[in-house]
C-alpha positions as CSV (number, residue, x, y, z in Angstrom):
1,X,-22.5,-21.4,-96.8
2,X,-20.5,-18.3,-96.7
3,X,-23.5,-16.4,-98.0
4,X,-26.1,-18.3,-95.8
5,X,-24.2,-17.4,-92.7
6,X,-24.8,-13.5,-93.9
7,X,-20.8,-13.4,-94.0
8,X,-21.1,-11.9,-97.7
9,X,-24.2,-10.8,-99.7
10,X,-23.6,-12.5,-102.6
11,X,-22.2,-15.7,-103.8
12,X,-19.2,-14.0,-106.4
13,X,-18.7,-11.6,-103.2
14,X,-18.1,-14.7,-101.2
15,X,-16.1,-17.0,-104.1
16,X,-13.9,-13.9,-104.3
17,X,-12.8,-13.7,-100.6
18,X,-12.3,-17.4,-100.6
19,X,-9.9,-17.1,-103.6
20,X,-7.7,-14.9,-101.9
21,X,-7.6,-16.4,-98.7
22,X,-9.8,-14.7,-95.9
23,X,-11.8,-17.1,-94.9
24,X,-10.9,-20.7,-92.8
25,X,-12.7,-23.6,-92.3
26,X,-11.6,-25.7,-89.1
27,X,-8.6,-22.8,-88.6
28,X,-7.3,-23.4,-92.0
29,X,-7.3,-20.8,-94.8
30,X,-9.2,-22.4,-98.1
31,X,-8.7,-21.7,-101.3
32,X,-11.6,-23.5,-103.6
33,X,-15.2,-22.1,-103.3
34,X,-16.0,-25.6,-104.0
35,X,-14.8,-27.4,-100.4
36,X,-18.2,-29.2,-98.7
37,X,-18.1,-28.6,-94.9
38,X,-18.5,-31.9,-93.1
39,X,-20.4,-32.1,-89.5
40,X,-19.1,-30.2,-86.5
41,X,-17.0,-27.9,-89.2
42,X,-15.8,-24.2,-88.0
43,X,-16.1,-21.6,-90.7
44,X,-14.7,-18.2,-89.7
45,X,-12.9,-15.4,-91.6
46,X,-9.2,-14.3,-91.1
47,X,-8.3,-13.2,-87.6
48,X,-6.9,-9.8,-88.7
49,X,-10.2,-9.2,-90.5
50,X,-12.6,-10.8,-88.0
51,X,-13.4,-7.8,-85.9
52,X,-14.1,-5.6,-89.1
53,X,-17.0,-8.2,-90.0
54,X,-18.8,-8.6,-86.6
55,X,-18.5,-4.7,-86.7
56,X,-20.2,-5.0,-90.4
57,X,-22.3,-8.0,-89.1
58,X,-23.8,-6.3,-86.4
59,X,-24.7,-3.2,-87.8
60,X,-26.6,-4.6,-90.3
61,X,-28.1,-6.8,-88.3
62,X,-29.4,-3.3,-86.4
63,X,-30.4,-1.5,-89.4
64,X,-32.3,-4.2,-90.5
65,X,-30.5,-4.9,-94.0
66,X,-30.4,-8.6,-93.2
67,X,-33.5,-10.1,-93.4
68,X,-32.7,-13.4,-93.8
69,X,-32.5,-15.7,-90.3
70,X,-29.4,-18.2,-90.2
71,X,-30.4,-21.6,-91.1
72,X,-30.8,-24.0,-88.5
73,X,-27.7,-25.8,-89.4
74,X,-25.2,-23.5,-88.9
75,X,-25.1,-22.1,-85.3
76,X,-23.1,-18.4,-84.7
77,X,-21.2,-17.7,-81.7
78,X,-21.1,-13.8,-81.9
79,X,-18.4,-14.1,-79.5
80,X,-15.5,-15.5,-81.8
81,X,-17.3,-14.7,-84.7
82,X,-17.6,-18.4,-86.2
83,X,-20.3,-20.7,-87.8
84,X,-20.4,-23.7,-87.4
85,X,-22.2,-26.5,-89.6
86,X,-24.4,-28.9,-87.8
87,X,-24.5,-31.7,-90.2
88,X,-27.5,-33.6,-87.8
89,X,-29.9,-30.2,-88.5
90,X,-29.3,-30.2,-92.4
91,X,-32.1,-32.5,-93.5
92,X,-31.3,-33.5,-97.3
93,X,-34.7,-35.0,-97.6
94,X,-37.1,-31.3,-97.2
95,X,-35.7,-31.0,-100.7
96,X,-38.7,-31.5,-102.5
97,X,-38.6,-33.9,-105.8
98,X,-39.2,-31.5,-109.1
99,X,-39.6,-35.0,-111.1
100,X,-43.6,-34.2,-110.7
101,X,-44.2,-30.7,-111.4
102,X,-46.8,-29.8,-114.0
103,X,-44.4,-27.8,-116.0
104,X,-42.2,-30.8,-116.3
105,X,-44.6,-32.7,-118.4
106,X,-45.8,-30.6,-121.1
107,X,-43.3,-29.9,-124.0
108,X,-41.6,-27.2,-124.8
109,X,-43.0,-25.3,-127.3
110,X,-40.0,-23.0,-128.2
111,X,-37.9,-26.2,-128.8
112,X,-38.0,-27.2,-132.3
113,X,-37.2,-30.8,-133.2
């Protein structure tokens, strides 16, 4: 989410920051890339750091190097600088079901037997 939130650029950029501790969830520094956010969760980055992002964040955002909107499940407040995850907005079910593609019912012809 760290990545969708256009707090990093890339997911290693992101799993890196979380493993040495700049970035909170609910006001509490995390330490496993792998924690799911529940509904109405608060993810922000370290408060010492915080003003050095929006700086980052916003100049981007200007230049035009972020081209990717936030989804509608996370919600900014520019203010504090936090996201938070809307659990109501994140529809599992737009997923669509790969079980029917075409490529997944011809054999592979690389694959020997």
């Amino acid at each position: 989410m760290c990545v969708r939130a256009n707090l990093f650029y890339t997911l290693r950029e992101s799993k890196q920051f979380i493993k040495n501790g700049l970035v909170k969830v609910n006001h509490q520094i995390i330490k496993s890339a792998n924690y799911i956010l529940k509904d109405k969760d608060i993810l922000s980055v370290r408060d010492d750091l915080r003003l050095e992002f929006k700086e980052k964040y916003l100049s981007n955002l200007l230049s035009g190097q972020i081209l990717r909107p936030l989804p509608c499940y996370l919600l900014r407040n520019l203010k504090s600088f936090e996201v938070l995850f809307v659990q109501e907005l994140f529809h599992i079910k737009k997923i669509p079901d790969f079980t029917n593609f075409p490529w997944l019912r011809f054999p592979n012809i690389r694959k020997k037997p």
